[in-house]
C-alpha positions in Angstrom: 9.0 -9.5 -10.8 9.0 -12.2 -8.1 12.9 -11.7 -7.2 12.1 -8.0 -6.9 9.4 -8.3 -4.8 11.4 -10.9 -2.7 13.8 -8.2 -2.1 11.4 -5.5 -0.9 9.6 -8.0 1.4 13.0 -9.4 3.1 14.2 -5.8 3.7 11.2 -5.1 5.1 10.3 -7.8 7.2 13.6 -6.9 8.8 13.6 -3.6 9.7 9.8 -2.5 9.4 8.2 -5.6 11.1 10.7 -6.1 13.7 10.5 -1.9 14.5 6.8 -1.5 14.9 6.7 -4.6 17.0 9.3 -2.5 19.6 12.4 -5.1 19.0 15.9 -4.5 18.8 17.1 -5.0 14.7 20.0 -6.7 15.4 20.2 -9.7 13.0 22.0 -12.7 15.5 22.7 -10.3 18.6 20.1 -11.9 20.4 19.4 -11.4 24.0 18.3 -8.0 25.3 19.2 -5.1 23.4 22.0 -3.7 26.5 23.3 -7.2 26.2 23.5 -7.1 22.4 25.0 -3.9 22.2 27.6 -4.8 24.9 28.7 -7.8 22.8 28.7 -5.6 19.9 31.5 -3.4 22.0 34.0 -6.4 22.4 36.7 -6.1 19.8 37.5 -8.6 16.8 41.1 -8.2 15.5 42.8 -9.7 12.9 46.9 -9.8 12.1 49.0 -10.9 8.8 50.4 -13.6 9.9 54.1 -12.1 8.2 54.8 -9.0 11.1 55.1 -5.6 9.7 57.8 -3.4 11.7 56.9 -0.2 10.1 53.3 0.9 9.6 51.2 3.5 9.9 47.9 3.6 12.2 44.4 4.9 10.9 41.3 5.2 12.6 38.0 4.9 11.0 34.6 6.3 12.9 31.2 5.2 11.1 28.2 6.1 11.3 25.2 4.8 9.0 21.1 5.3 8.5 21.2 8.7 10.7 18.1 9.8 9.4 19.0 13.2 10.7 18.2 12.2 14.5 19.2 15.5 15.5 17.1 16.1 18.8 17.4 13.6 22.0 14.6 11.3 22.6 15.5 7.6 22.0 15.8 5.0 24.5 17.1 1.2 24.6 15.0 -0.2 27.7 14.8 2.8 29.3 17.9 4.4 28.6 18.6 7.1 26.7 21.1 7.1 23.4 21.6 8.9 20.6 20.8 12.6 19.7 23.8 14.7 17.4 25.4 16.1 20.2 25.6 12.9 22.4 27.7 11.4 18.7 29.1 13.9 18.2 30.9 14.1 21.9 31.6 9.9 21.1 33.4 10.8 18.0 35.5 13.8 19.1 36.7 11.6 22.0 37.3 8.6 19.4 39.2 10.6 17.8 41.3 12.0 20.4 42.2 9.0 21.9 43.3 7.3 18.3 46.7 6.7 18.0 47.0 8.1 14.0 44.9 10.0 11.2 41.0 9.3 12.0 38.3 9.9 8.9 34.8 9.8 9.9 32.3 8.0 7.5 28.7 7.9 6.9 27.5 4.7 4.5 24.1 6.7 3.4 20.8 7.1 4.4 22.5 10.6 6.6 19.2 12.1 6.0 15.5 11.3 5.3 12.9 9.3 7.0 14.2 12.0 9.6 12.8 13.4 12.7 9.9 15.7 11.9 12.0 18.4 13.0 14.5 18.0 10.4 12.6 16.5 7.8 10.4 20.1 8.2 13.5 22.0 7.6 14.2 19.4 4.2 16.9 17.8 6.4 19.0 20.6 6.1 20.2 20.3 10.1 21.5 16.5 9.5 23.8 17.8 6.7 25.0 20.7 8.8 25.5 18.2 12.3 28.1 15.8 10.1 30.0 19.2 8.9 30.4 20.1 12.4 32.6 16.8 12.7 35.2 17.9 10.1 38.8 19.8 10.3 39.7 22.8 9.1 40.2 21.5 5.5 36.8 20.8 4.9 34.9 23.9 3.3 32.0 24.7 1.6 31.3 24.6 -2.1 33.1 22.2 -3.0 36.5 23.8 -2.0 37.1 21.0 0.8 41.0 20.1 0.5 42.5 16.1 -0.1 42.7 16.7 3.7 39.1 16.6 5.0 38.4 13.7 7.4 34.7 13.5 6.7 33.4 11.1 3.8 30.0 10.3 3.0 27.8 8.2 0.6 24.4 8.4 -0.8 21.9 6.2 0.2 18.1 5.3 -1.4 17.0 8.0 0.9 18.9 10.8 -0.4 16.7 10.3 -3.4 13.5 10.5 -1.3 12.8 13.6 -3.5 14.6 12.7 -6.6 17.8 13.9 -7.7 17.1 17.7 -7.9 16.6 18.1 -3.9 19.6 15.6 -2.8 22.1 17.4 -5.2 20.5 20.5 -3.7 21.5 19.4 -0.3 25.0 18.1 -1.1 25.9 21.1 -3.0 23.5 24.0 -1.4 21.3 26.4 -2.2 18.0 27.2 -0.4 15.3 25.5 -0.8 12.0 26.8 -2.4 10.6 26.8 1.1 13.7 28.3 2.8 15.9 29.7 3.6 16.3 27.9 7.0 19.2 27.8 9.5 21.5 29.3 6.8 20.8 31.8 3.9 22.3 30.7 2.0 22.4 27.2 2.7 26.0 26.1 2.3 25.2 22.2 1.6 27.9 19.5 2.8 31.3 20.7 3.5 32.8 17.0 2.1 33.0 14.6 -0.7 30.2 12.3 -1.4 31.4 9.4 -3.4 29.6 6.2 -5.5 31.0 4.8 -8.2 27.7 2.7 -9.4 25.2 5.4 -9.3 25.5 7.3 -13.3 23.7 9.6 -15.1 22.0 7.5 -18.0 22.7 9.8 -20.8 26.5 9.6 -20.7 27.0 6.6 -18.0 29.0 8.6 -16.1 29.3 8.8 -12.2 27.6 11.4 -10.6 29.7 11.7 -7.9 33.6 11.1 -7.5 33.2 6.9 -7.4 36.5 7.2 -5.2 38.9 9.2 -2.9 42.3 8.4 -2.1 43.9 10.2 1.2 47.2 9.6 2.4 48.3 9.3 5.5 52.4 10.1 6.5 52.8 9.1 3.7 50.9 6.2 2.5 48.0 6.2 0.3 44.4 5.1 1.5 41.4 4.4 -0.7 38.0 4.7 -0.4 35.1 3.8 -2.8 31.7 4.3 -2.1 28.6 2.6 -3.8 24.4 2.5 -3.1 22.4 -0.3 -3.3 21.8 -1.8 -6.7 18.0 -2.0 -6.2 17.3 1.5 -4.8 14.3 1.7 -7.1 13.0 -1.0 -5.0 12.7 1.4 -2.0 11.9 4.5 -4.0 8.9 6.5 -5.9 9.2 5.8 -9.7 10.4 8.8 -10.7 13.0 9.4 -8.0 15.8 8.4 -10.0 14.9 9.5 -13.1 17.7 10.9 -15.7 20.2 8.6 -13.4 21.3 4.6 -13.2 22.0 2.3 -10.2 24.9 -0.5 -11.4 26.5 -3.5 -10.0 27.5 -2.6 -6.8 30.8 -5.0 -7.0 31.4 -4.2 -10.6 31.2 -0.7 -10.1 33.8 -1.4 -6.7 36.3 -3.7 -8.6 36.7 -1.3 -11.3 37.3 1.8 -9.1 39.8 -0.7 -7.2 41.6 -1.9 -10.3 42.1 2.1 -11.3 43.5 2.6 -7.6 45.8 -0.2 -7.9 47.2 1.1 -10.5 48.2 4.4 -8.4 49.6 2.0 -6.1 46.8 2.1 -3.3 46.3 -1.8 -2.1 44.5 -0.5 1.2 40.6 0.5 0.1 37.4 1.0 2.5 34.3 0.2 0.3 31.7 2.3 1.6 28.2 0.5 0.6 24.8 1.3 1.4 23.3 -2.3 1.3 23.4 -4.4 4.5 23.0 -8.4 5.3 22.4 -10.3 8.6 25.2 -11.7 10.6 23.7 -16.0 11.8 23.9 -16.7 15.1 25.9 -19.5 15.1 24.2 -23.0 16.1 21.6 -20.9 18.4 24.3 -19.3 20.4 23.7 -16.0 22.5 27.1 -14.7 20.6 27.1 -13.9 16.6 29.2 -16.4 14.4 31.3 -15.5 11.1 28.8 -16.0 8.8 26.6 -13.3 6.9 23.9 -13.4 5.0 21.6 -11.5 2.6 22.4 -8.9 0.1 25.7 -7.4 1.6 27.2 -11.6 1.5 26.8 -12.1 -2.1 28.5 -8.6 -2.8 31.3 -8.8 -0.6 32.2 -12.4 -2.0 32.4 -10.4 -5.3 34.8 -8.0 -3.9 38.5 -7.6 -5.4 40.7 -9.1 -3.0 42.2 -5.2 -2.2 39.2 -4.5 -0.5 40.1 -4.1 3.4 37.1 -3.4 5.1 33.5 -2.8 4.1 31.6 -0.1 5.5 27.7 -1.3 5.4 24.0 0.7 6.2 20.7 0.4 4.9 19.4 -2.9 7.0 19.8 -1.5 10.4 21.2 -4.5 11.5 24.5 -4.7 13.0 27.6 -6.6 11.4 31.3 -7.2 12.7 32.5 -9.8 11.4 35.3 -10.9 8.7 34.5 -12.2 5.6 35.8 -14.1 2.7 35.9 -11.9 -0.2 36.6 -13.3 -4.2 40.5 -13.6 -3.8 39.9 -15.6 0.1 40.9 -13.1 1.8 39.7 -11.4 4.8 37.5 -8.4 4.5 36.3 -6.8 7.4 32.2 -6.3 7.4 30.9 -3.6 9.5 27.4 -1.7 10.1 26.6 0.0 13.1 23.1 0.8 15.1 21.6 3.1 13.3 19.7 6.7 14.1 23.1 8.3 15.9 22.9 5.4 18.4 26.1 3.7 17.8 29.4 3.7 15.8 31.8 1.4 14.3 35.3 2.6 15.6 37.7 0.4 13.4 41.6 0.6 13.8 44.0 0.3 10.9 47.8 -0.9 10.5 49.2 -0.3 7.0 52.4 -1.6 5.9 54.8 1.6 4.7 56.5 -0.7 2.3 53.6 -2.9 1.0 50.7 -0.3 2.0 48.6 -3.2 2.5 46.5 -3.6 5.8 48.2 -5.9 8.0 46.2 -5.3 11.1 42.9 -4.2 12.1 40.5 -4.2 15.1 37.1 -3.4 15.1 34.2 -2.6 17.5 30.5 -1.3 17.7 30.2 1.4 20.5 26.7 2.7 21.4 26.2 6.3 22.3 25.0 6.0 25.4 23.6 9.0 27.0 23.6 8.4 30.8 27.6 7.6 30.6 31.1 8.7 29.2 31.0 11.3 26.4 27.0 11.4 26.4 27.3 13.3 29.9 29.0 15.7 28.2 27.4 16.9 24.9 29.2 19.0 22.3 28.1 22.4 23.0 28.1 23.4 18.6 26.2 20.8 18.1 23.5 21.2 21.6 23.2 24.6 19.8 22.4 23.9 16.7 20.0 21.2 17.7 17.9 23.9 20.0 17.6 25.5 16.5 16.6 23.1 15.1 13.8 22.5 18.0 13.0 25.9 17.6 12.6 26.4 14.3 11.2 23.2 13.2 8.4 24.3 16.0 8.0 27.2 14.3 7.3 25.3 10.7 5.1 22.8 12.6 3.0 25.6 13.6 1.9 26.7 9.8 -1.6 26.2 9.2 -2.2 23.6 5.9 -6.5 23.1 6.3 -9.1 22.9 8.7 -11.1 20.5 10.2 -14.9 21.8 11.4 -15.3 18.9 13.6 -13.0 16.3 15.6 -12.2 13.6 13.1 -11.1 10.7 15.8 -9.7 7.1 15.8 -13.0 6.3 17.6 -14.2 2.9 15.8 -17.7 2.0 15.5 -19.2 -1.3 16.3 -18.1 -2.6 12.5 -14.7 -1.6 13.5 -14.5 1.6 11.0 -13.2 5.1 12.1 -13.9 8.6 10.1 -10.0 9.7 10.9 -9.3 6.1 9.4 -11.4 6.2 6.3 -9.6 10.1 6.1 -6.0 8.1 6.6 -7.4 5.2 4.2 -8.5 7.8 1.0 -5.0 10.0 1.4 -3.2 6.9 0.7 -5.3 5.1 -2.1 -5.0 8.6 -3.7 -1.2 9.1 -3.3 -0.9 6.1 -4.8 -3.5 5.6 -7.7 -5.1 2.4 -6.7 -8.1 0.5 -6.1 -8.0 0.4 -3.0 -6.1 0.9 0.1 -5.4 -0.9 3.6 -4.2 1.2 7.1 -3.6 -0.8 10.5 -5.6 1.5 13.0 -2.1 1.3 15.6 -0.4 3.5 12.6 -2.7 6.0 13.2 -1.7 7.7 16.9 -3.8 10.9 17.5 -6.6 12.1 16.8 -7.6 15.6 14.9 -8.5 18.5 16.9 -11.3 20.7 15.2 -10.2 24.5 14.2 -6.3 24.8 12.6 -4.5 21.8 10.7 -0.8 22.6 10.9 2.1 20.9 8.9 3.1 19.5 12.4 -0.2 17.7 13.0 0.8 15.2 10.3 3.2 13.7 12.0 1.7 13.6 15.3 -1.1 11.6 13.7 1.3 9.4 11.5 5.0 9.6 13.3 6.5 6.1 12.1 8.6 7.2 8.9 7.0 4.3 6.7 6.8 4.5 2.8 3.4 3.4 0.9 3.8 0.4 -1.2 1.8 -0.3 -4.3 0.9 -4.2 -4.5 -1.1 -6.1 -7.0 -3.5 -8.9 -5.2 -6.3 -11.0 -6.7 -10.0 -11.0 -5.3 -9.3 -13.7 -3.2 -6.0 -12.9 -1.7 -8.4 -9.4 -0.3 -10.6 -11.8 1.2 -7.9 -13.6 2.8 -6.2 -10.6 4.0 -9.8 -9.5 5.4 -10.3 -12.5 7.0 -6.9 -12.1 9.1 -8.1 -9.3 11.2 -9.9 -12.1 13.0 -6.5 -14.5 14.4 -8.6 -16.3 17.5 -12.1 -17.2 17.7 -12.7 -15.3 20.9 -14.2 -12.2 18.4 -11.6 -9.5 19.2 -10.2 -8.0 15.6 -7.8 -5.7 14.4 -9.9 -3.7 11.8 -7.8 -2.6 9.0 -9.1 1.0 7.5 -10.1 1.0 4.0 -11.2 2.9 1.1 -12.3 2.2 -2.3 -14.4 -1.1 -1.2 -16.9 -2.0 1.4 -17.5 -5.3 3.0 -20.0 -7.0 5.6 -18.5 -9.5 8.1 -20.6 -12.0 10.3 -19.2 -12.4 14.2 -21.2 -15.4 14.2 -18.8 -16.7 11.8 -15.4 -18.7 13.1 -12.2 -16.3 12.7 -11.0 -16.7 9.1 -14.5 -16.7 7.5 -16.0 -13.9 8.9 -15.8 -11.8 5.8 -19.5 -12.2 4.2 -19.0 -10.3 1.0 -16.8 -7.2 -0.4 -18.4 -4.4 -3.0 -16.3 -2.6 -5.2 -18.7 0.4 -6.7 -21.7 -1.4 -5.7 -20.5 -4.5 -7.4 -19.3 -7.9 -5.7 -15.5 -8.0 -5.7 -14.2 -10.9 -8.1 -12.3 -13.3 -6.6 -9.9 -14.6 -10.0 -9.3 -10.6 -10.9 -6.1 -8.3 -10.4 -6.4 -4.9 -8.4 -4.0 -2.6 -7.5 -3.9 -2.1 -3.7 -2.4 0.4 -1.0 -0.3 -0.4 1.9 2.5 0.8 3.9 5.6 -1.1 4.2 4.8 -2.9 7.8 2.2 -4.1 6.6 3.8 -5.6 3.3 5.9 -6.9 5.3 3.0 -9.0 6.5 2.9 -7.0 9.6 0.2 -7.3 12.5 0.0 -10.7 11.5 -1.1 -10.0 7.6 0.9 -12.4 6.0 -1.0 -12.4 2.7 0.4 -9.2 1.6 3.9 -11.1 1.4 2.5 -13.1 -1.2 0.9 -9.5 -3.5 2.8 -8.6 -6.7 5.2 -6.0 -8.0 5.4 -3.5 -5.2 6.0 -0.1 -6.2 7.3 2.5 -3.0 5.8 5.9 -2.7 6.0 8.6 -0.5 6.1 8.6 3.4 2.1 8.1 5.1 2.5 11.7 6.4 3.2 12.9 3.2 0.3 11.3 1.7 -1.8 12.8 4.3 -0.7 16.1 4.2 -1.2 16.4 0.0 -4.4 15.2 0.6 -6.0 17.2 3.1 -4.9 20.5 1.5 -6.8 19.9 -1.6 -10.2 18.7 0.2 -12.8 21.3 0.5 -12.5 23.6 3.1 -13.2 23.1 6.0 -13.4 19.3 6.3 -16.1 17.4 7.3 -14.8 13.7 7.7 -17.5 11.0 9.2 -18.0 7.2 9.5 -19.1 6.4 6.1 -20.2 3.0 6.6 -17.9 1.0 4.6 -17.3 -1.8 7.1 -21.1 -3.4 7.8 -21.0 -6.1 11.1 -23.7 -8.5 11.1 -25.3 -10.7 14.7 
């Protein structure tokens, strides 16, 4: 269990710790984020050293972790990027200035942990966006020709809501809820591919594990796989009735089956990322990766061109050994729509092997080039989605009879808190359950609770972990609301116990005693506890929670929220109820 939870905890501290704190994720592109992201744009290219006169040219565009950021609205120091139509006007021009075929990629994670918007609309709108990118041989229901330039992969949050919903979404059909910008929906108009992800009754893929395309003439493969420890990042039963295997088993198979069709250039499509090292504390990224991704791609069959990465947010270009010695190609771009990897591709006609390549991360930038002019489809459908998506927001879920507020008391306990605090321990099934206070953003207006208010409340799309802690790692993790000795805390909101603090006390001993139903909290025994994944990432400066015990993910904070409030009695009455004491 300790390797597992070591994986959750990395991940996190990566992505979660370093995005509520308002930094770039960017793994050894240090710097400001413009200066990262304009390093990211320089090119590195690689040649066979043996000249090839004949070859053909690809283009690959790819996009990963999208997380259906449909609508504008992000910003890199001040600027802003992203938003479907500003990508979408990158890519068309990407491809219109490439010199042969161009396919356009997502590695996974296209949709959930999505604007509210979208995520209102069950993501629908980010499905729909990447279709909008495809040629006229890409169709609905499954009818897409060998021609379609679009490609896509699964990723842990596909599975959000277990296998039912993302097949729903790849293949279409309304949803229970819908019908929503389409009736009926039509689902994605391209292939999704994995060749590790099975159904555990008959081990076979769910999707195609593979794709071949050819281009004038010469054959191109692609294979796509998810992370091998999605469960890590998903509620338990999300993946019931299927199987995640070795991600570079699962590749070197599918690449030993398309060497024998005589394909020898492959894309591997992975959603699992690393961290590119700075390289002896330089401003400029070395060669070197790390993390997950590393240990698969030195795994890879020696076929294996380039790798396609997501997941980590963090961005990669690089080249890297793989298990023959040879050169693969590593890349992941900035994720939410804000960037792209735009790789170029020479393959041999007589050996159709890659002997050329050169690869860049462009950001979407929305002040500049393309982003001044946005594709008009896609500006459309994103109003509908606005519009729309308002238009869910709006539905009334409960009622509150008075304002429940963030407003702490002297102890340093809020009634919207303890409210927050009792959604989650009860989403989850623990004992008890921790919220920092800066997770919870606005307050709850008395009269009509609507579906939208959820996420104005919680916005940051951040799972609930369940963790197992002893008695005395809950006093530690107490005792770190206090990190100076000048008084000031940062009160975490709880439910299922009570404590007293003294502020006569120095910081790190000021927790006097904790009750658990009216009984003193042991210090040597197990309990279950809930947290979101910032803060199990030992987040705000809680590092105890690094050191908790078989973490379990659930569903987002919002969601927890919203299936609570909708069962409590009508209308609801939340106060202070006085489970934090302060003594002196």
């Amino acid at each position: 269990m300790r390797n597992k939870a070591n994986t959750v905890l990395s991940w996190m501290t990566a992505t979660c710790l370093a995005a509520q704190a308002g930094m770039s994720v960017g793994g050894a592109w240090a710097g400001s984020e413009i200066e990262a992201r304009q390093r990211a744009e320089r090119p590195i290219e690689w040649r066979a050293p043996q000249q090839e006169d004949k070859t053909v040219a690809v283009t690959l565009l790819a996009i990963n972790d999208f997380h259906s950021q449909i609508t504008a609205g992000l910003e890199v120091a001040g600027r802003p990027v992203g938003s479907a139509p500003v990508l979408a006007a990158y890519l068309k021009a990407a491809q219109a200035r490439a010199r042969g075929q161009t396919f356009i990629l997502h590695a996974g994670d296209h949709v959930g942990a999505s604007q509210p918007r979208s995520a209102l609309l069950q993501d629908e709108p980010g499905i729909m966006v990447f279709n909008m990118l495809g040629n006229q041989h890409c169709r609905p229901g499954g009818l897409y020709g060998v021609e379609c330039n679009l490609i896509g992969i699964p990723g842990n949050h596909e599975l959000d809501e277990g296998m039912g919903e993302m097949l729903r979404l790849i293949h279409g059909g309304n949803h229970r809820q819908g019908p929503y910008l389409q009736d009926p929906y039509q689902g994605a108009h391209f292939p999704y591919i994995c060749a590790n992800l099975v159904r555990t009754a008959t081990n076979k893929p769910l999707f195609p594990p593979s794709v071949v395309r050819m281009v004038d003439g010469v054959p191109i493969g692609f294979v796509g796989a998810l992370l091998r420890h999605a469960t890590t990042f998903l509620p338990p039963d999300s993946l019931d009735g299927l199987q995640v295997l070795d991600e570079a088993e699962a590749i070197n198979a599918q690449v030993a089956a398309l060497r024998a069709e005589g394909v020898h250039a492959v894309v591997a499509v992975i959603h699992q990322g690393g961290y590119q090292l700075p390289a002896n504390g330089s401003e400029h990224p070395s060669t070197r990766l790390a993390g997950d991704l590393a240990a698969i791609v030195g795994r890879l069959d020696g076929e294996v061109d380039v790798v396609l990465a997501g997941h980590t947010h963090t961005v990669h270009n690089l080249l890297v050994d793989n298990a023959a010695g040879r050169k693969t190609l590593v890349t992941q771009a900035w994720p939410k729509g804000t960037g792209y990897a735009e790789i170029d591709l020479e393959i041999s006609r007589t050996g159709r092997e890659v002997v050329a390549l050169s690869s860049r991360i462009v950001t979407t930038w929305a002040d500049q080039g393309p982003g001044l002019r946005p594709d008009v489809r896609v500006a459309r459908l994103a109003d509908r989605v606005d519009a729309m998506g308002n238009a869910v927001a709006a539905q009334v879920i409960a009622n509150a009879a008075k304002p429940i507020t963030r407003v702490s008391n002297e102890a340093g306990e809020s009634a919207l808190g303890d409210l927050v605090a009792d959604a989650q321990r009860q989403a989850m099934g623990t004992d008890f359950a921790f919220m920092h206070p800066e997770g919870i953003e606005a307050d709850i207006d008395p009269g009509h609770i609507t579906k939208g208010d959820y996420y104005t409340v919680q916005p940051a799309n951040l799972n609930l972990v369940k963790l197992e802690m002893t008695g005395e790692q809950i006093y530690a993790l107490l005792n770190q609301q206090w990190t100076t000795a000048s008084g000031e805390g940062r009160f975490l909101q709880v439910s299922g116990l009570s404590y007293v603090w003294d502020a006569h006390r120095p910081a790190g001993r000021r927790v006097v005693s904790v009750m658990k139903d009216g009984e003193p909290l042991r210090r040597g025994a197990r309990y279950t506890v809930t947290v979101n994944e910032y803060l199990a990432a030992g987040g705000g400066n809680f590092t105890v929670l690094t050191e908790a015990a078989n973490p379990v993910v659930g569903p987002f904070i919002a969601d927890a929220l919203h299936q609570y409030v909708r069962t409590r009695p009508q209308p609801i009455n939340a106060a202070i109820e006085g489970r934090i004491s302060r003594l002196n």
